[in-house]
C-alpha positions as CSV (number, residue, x, y, z in Angstrom):
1,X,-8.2,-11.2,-19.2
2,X,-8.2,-11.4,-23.3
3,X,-7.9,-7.2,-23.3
4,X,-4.6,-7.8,-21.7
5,X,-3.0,-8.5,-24.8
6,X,0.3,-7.5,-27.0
7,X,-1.2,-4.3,-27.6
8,X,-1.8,-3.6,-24.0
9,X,1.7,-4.3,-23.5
10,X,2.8,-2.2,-26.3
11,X,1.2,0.6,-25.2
12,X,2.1,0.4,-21.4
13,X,6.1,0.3,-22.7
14,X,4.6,3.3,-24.7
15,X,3.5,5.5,-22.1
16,X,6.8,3.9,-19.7
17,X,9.2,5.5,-22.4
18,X,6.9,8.4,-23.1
19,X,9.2,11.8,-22.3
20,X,5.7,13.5,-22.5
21,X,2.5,13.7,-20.3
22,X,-0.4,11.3,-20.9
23,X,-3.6,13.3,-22.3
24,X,-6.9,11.3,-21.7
25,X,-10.1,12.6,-23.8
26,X,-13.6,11.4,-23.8
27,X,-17.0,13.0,-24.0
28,X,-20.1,12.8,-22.0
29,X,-19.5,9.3,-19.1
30,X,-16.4,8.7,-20.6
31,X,-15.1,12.1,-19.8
32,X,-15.9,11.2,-16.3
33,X,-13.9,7.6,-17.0
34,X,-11.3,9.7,-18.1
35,X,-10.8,12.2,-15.7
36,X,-10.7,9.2,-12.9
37,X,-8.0,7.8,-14.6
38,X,-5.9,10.9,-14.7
39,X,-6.2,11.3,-11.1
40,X,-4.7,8.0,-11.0
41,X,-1.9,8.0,-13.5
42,X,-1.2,11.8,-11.6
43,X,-1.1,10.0,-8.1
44,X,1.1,7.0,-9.1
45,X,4.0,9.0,-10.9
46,X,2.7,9.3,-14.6
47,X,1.8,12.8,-15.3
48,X,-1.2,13.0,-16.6
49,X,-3.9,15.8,-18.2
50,X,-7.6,15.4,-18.8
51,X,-8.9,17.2,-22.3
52,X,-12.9,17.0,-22.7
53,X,-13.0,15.8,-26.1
54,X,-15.7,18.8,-27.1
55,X,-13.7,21.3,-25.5
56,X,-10.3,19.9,-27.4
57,X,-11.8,21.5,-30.7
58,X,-12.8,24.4,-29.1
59,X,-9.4,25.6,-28.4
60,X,-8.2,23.1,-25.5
61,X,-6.6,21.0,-28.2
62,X,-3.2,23.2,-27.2
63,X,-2.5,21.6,-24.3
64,X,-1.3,18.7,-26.1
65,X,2.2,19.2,-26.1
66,X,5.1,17.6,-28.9
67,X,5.6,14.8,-26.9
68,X,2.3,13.8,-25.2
69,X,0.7,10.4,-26.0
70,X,-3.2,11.2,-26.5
71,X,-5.9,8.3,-25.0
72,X,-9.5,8.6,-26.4
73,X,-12.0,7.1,-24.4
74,X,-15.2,6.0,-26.2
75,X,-17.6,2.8,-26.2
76,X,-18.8,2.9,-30.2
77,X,-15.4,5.0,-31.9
78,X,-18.3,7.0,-33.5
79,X,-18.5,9.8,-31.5
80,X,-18.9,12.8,-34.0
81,X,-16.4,15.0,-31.2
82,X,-13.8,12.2,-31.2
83,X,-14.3,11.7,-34.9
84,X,-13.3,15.3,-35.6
85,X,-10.7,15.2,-32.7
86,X,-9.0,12.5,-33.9
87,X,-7.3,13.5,-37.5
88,X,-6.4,16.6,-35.6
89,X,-4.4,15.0,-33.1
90,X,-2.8,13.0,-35.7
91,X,-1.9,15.7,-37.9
92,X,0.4,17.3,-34.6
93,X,1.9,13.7,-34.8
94,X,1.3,12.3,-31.5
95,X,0.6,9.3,-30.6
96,X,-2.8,8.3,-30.6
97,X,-4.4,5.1,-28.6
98,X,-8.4,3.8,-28.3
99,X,-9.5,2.6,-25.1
100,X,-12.7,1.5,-27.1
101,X,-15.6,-0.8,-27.2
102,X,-15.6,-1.3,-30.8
103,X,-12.7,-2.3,-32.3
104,X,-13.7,-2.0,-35.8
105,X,-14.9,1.7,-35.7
106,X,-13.4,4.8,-36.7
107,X,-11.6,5.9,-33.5
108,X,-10.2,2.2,-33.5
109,X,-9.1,2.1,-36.9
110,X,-7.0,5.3,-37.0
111,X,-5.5,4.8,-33.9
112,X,-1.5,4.1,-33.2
113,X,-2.9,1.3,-30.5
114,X,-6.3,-0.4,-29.3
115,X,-7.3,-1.0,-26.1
116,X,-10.5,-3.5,-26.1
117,X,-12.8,-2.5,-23.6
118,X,-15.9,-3.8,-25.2
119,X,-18.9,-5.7,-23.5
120,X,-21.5,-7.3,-24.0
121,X,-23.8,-5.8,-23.0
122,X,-24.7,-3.1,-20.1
123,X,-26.0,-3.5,-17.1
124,X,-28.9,-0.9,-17.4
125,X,-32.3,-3.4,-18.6
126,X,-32.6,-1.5,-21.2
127,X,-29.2,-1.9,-22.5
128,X,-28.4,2.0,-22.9
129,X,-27.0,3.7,-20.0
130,X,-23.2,3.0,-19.7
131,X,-23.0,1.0,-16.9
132,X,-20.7,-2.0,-17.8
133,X,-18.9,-0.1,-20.7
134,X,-17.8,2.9,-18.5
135,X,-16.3,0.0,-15.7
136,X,-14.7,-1.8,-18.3
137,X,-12.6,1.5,-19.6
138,X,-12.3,2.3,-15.5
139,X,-10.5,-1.4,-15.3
140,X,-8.2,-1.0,-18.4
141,X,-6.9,2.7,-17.2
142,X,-6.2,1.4,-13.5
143,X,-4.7,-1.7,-15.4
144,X,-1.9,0.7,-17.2
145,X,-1.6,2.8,-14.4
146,X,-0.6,0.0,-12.1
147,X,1.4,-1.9,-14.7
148,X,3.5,1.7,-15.2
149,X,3.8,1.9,-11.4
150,X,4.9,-1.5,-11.8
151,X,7.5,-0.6,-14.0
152,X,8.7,2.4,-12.2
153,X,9.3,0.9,-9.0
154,X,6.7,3.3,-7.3
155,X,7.2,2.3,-3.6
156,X,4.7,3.1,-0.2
157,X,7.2,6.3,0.1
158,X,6.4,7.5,-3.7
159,X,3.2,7.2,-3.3
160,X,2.9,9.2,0.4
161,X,5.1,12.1,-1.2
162,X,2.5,12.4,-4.0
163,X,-0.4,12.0,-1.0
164,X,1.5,14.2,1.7
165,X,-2.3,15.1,3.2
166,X,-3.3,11.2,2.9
167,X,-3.4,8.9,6.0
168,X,-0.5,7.2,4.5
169,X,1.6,10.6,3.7
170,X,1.3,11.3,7.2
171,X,2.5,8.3,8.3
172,X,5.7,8.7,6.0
173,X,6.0,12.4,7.2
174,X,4.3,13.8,9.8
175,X,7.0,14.5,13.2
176,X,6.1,14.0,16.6
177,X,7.6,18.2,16.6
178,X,4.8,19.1,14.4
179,X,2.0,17.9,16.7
180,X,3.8,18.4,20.0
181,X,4.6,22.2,18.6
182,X,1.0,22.3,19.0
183,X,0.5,22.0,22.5
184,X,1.5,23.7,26.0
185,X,4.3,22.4,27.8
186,X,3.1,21.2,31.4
187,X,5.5,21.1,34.1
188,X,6.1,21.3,37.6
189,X,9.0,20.8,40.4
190,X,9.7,17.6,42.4
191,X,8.9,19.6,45.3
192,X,5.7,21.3,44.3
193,X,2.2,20.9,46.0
194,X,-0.3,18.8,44.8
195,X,-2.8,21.7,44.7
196,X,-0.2,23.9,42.1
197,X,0.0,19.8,40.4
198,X,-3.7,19.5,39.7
199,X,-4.4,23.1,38.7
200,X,-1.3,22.8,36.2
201,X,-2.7,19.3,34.5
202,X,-6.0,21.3,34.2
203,X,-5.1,24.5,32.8
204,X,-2.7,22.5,30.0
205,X,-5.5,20.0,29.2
206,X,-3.6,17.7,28.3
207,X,-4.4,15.0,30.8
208,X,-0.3,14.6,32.4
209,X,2.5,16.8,33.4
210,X,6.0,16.4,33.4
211,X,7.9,16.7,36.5
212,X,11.5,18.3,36.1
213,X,14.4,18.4,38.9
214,X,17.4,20.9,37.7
215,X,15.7,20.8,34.3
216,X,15.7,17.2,33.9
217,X,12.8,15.2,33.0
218,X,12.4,12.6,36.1
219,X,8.6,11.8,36.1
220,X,5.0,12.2,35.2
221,X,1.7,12.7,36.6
222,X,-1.6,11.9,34.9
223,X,-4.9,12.4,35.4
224,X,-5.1,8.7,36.5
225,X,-1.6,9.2,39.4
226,X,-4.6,11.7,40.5
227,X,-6.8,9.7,41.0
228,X,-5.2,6.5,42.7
229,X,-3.8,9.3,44.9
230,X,-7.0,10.6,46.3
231,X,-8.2,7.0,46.4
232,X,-4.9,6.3,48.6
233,X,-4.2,9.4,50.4
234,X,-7.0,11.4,51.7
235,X,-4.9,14.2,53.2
236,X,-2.9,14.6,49.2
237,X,-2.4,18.6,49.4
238,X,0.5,17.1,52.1
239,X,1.7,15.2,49.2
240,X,4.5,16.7,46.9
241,X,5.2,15.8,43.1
242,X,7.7,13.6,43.0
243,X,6.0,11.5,45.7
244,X,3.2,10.8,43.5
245,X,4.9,11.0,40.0
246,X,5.5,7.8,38.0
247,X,9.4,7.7,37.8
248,X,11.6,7.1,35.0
249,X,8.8,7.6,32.1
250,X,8.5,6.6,28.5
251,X,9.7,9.4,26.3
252,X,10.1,10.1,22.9
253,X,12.3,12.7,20.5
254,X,10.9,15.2,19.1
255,X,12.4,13.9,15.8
256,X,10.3,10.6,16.0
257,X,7.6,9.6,13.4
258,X,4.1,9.7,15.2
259,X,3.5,6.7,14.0
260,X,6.2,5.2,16.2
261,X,4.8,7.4,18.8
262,X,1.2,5.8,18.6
263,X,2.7,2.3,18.7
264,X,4.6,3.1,21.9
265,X,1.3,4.5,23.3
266,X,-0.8,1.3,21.8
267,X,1.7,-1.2,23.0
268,X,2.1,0.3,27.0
269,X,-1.7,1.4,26.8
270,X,-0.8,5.0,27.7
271,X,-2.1,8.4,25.9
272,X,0.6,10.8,26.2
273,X,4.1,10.7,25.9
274,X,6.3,13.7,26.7
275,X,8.5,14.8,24.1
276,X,12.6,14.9,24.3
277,X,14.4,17.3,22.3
278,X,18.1,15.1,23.3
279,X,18.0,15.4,26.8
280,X,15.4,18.5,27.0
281,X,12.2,18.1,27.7
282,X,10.3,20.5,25.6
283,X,6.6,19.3,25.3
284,X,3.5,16.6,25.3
285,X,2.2,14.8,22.4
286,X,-1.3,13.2,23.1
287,X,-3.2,10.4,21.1
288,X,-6.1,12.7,20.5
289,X,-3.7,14.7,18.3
290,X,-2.5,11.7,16.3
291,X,-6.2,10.5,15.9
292,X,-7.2,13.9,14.7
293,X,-4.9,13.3,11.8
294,X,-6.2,10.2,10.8
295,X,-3.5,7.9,11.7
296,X,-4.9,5.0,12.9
């Protein structure tokens, strides 16, 4: 891509070595271009403010701090907003780049740096509405943000601590304890009654119960023990717990990642899993409470 250039790398070490926050301005679409961008930077470890370019010389120009590098977004540089905004940020000294479609216009030429993010032409027939200028400016900011993340070494982990209610923080974070905190704690006896077994799977809704002797976890029973029982015993109220409980079940600590959890579930094609606490059984997790968080 020829807008990759020396100056795109200059102003990616720029921002890198930057010990201030990255202000992006623009007016009209390009606001919208640049407050896209922020997110971005923000979510990939470069802090990162949006300044509406007509609200900047209305008073907002005092977020710019000492340190901050400004980027002004505009397709012609002519802008009247960004052409009055512009000698103002200079005059506080900061650094000024142009992620611009016209690289000989005013914006361009009293920049520090110039992005090119010209086209030739927009999409719209008529050749007015942005359409393929604001992409272009969308490309270039996602191309510095992911060159700085680059430089950073931002890993999976960074990026789930900055996205802790994502699908992916979760799956860095989110404890088998916080879902399994959630839920009731079925349980019965080896010796107790089927009739005491069923009404205890029910009233818990959670589809199983454990089955302790002296405390210790020892078996299960699911809704689907139940119903190869009645299949195979028609007289089950004889039947005790531990005579239809699956023995020696798959567990999991408390401490675990769900995700773990759900792979143990996926790869033995069960749905719940009762939860250890070392050798204390202290509660269910179920796959309807990892699906409800999104992990997948």
């Amino acid at each position: 891509m020829d807008s990759v250039d020396d100056n795109f790398v200059k102003v990616v070490r720029l921002l890198f070595e930057s010990e201030g926050r990255v202000i992006v301005t623009g007016i009209g679409k390009t606001a919208n271009i640049a407050q896209k961008i922020v997110a971005t930077f923000n979510s990939t470890g470069t802090p990162a403010i949006f300044m509406h370019a007509a609200d900047a010389i209305h008073g907002d120009l005092g977020i710019v701090r000492q340190d901050d590098v400004v980027i002004a977004i505009s397709k012609s540089g002519e802008t009247p907003e960004i052409k009055v905004l512009v000698p103002l940020v200079k005059g506080r000294k900061n650094k000024l780049i142009a992620l611009v479609g016209n690289t000989d216009s005013y914006l361009a030429r009293q920049s520090d740096f110039v992005i090119n993010a010209s086209v030739e032409r927009e999409a719209c027939p008529n050749n007015l509405a942005p359409t393929s200028s604001t992409t272009a400016q969308l490309v270039m900011g996602d191309a510095l943000a992911v060159s700085l993340l680059e430089l950073r070494g931002f890993t999976p982990e960074d990026f789930a601590r900055f996205h802790p209610g994502g699908a992916l923080g979760k799956k860095m974070f989110l404890r088998v304890s916080d879902l399994s905190a959630n839920n009731q704690v079925p349980q019965v006896s080896l010796s107790e009654n089927m009739s005491n077994v069923i009404i205890e799977i029910s009233s818990k809704r959670l589809g199983t119960t454990a089955v302790l002797e002296n405390g210790s976890l020892v078996g299960v029973i699911t809704d689907g023990d139940l119903r190869r029982m009645i299949q195979k015993y028609p007289d089950y109220r004889e039947l005790t717990a531990g005579e239809v409980m699956t023995k020696n079940p798959l567990s999991v600590s408390a401490d675990e990642m769900v995700v773990n959890a759900l792979s143990m579930m996926r790869e033995n094609n069960i749905t719940q899993l009762p939860v250890m606490e070392g050798d204390k059984y202290i509660g269910v997790i179920h796959l309807h409470d990892i699906l409800k968080e999104g992990i997948f």
